[in-house]
C-alpha positions in Angstrom: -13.7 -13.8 -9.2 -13.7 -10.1 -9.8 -14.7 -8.3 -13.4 -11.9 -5.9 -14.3 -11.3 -3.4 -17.2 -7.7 -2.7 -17.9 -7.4 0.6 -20.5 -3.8 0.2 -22.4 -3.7 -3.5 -22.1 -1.8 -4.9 -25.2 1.9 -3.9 -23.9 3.9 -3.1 -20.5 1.9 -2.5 -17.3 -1.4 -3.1 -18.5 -0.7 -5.9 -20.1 1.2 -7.4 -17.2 -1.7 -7.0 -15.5 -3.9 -9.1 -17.4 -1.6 -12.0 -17.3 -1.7 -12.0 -13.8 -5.3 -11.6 -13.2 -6.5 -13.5 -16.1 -4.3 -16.2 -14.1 -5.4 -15.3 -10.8 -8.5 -16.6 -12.7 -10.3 -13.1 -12.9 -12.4 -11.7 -15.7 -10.5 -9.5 -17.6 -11.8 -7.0 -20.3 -8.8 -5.4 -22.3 -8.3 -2.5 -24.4 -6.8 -1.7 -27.3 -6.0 1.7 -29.5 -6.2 -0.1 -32.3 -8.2 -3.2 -33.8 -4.3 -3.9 -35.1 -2.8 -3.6 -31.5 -5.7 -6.0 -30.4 -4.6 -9.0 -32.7 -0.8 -8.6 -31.4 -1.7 -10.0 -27.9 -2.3 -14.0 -29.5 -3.7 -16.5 -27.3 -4.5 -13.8 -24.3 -7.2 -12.5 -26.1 -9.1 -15.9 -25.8 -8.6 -16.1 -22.4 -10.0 -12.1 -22.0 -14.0 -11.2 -21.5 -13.4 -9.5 -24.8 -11.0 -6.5 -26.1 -12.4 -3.1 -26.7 -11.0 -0.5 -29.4 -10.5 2.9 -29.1 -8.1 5.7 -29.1 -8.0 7.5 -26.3 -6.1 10.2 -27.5 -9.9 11.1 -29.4 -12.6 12.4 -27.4 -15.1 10.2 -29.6 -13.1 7.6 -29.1 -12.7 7.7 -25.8 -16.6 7.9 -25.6 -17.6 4.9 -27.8 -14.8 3.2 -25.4 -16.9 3.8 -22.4 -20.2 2.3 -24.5 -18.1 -0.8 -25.3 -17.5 -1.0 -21.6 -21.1 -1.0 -20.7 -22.3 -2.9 -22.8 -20.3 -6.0 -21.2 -22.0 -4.9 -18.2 -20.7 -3.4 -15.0 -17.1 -4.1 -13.7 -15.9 -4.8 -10.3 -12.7 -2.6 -11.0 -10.9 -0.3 -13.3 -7.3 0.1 -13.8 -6.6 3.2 -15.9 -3.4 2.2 -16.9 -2.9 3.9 -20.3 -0.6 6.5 -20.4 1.6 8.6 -23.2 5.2 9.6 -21.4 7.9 12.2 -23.1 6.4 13.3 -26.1 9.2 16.0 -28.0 6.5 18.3 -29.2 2.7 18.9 -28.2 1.1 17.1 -30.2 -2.8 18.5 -31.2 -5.5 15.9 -30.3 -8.3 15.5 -33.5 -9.9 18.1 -30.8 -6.8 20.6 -30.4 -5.8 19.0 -27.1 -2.5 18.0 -25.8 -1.9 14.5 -26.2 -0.2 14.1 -23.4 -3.4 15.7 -21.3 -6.3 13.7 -23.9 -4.6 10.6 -22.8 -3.3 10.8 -19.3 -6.2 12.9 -17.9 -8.6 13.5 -20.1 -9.9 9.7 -20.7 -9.5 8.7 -17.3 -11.6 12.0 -16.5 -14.5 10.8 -19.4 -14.2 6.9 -18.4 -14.8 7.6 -14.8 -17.5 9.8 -15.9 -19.3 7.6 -18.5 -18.4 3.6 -17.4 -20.9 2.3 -14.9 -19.5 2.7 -11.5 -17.8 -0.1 -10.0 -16.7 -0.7 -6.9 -12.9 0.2 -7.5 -10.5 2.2 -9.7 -6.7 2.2 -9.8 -5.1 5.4 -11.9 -2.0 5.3 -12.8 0.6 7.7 -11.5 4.6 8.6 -11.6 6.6 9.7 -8.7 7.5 12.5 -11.7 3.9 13.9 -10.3 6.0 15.4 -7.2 7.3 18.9 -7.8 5.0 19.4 -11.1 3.6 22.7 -11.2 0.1 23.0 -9.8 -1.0 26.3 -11.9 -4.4 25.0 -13.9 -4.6 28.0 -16.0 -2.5 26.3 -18.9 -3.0 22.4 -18.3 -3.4 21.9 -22.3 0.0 24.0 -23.1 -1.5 26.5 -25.2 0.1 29.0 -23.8 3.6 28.3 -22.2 6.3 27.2 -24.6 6.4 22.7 -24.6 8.3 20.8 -21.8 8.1 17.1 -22.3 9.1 16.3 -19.0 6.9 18.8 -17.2 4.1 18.0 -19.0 4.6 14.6 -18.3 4.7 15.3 -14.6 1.7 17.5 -14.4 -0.8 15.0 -16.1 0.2 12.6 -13.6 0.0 15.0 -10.8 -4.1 15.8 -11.9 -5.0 12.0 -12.5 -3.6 11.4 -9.0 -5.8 14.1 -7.7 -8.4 12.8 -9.9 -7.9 9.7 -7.9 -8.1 11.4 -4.8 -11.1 13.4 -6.0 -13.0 10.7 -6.6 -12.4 8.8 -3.2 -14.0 12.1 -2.1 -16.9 12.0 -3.5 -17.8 8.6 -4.1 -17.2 6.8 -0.4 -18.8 3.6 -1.8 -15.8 3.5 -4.3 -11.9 2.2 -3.2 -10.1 4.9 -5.4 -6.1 4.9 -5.6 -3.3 6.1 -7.5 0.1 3.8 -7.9 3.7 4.8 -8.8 4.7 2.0 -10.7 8.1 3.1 -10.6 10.6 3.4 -13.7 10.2 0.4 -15.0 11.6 -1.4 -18.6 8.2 -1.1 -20.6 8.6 0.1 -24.2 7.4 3.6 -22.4 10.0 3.2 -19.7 13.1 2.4 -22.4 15.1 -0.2 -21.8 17.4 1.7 -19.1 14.8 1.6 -16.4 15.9 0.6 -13.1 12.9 -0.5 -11.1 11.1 -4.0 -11.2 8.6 -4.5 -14.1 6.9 -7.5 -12.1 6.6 -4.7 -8.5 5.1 -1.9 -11.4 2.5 -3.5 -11.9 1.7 -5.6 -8.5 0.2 -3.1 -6.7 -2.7 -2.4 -9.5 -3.5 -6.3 -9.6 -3.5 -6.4 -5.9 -5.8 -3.1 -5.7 -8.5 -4.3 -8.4 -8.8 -8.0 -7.1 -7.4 -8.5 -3.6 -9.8 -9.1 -0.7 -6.6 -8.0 1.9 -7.6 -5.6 4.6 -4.5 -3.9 3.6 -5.8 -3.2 0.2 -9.8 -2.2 0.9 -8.6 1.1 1.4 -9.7 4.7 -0.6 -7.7 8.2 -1.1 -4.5 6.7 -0.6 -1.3 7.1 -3.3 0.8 4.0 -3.4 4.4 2.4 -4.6 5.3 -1.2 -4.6 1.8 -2.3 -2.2 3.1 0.5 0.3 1.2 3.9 1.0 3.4 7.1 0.1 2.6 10.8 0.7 1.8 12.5 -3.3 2.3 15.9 -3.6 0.1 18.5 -1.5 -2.1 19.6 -4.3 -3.4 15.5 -4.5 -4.8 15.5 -1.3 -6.1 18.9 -1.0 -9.7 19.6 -1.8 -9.8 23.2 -3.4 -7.3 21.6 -5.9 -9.2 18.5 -6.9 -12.1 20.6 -6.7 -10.5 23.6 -9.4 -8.9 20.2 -11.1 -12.4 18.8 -11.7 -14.1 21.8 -13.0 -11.1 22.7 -15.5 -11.9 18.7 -17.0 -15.4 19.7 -16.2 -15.0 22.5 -19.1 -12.1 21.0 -21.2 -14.5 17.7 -22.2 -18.6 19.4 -21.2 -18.4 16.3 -18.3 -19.6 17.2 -15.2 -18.2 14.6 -13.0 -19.7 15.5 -9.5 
């Protein structure tokens, strides 16, 4: 039985997840933005560790998050599933951040940082993430005028070399990134075309499975089958420019 903490766990991906590892008899530790997005989730949350609050589009947040983590005591695994997708404007974080950066890099950045380490992390990615410019000099869009989609695409472009980062440094840890694929999740709309039950496979099989196949680190990964991300993921002076832009962007140092 593994421990595993599940970030965006009330709806879609992550919350597929818990089902299946809560009945794949794992501990399961959820999260929820919102002490009101907690109680829609019914008779899960008695079957869950617990359920821990915070938004993580707020740095503050995202810290008292990490706390709430610890103080369950250390996880086996993490799956950093939350995620914001096409947002039609940047929207300022409480700390003048772009939403879709706070939430799709930024807490993944601070958790990693702040939650005890465990012995595996799963991050969330897109296939969107291939083609995304790799310029770090505006990753908050202060700057350039707003693109939804290419916002979208570079956050998930820097939490896969986040992912890759971290394999890097951290040997002891099994760090990965997943394309879910474009599944029909209240974030993926109701025209998605891929499987919702093969989005969120691989994550469960990455945080719990004792399979050769899936005791593996670095590695980018769609429907249990390793792809090749985007150059920039795999390519040290990236993740190492990547990590000290978060470094400077939250005042974590990470390695």
């Amino acid at each position: 039985m593994a421990r595993i903490f599940i970030t965006g766990s009330t709806d879609g991906l992550g919350l597929a997840n818990a089902r299946t590892l809560l009945d794949g008899g794992h501990e399961v530790l959820l999260h929820a933005r919102t002490r009101d997005r907690a109680n829609t989730i019914g008779d899960l949350a008695q079957q869950a560790a617990g359920i821990v609050i915070g938004d993580l589009s707020s740095a503050p947040e995202t810290h008292s998050v990490a706390r709430q983590v610890n103080e369950y005591g250390r996880m086996d695994s993490i799956i950093h599933n939350a995620g914001v997708y096409l947002s039609p404007q940047r929207i300022a974080t409480p700390e003048g951040h772009s939403r879709t950066l706070a939430v799709n890099v930024l807490a993944p950045y601070i958790l990693t940082a702040l939650i005890e380490r465990p012995d595996r992390l799963i991050y969330v990615s897109s296939g969107m993430h291939i083609g995304a410019a790799a310029d770090l000099t505006d990753i908050d869009w202060t700057q350039r005028r707003w693109n939804a989609g290419a916002a979208y695409s570079e956050s998930k472009l820097h939490v896969s070399a986040l992912s890759a980062a971290v394999a890097r440094h951290w040997p002891a840890v099994l760090s990965n990134s997943v394309d879910p694929g474009w599944v029909p999740t209240k974030m993926g709309g109701p025209g998605a075309t891929d499987d919702l039950a093969l989005g969120h496979d691989t994550q469960s099989w990455l945080a719990a499975s004792n399979d050769p196949a899936a005791l593996v680190s670095g590695n980018y990964w769609h429907h249990r089958r390793q792809r090749t991300p985007a150059p920039e993921v795999t390519d040290p002076n990236f993740q190492d420019r990547l990590t000290d832009t978060l470094a400077e962007l939250t005042g974590i140092t990470l390695f």
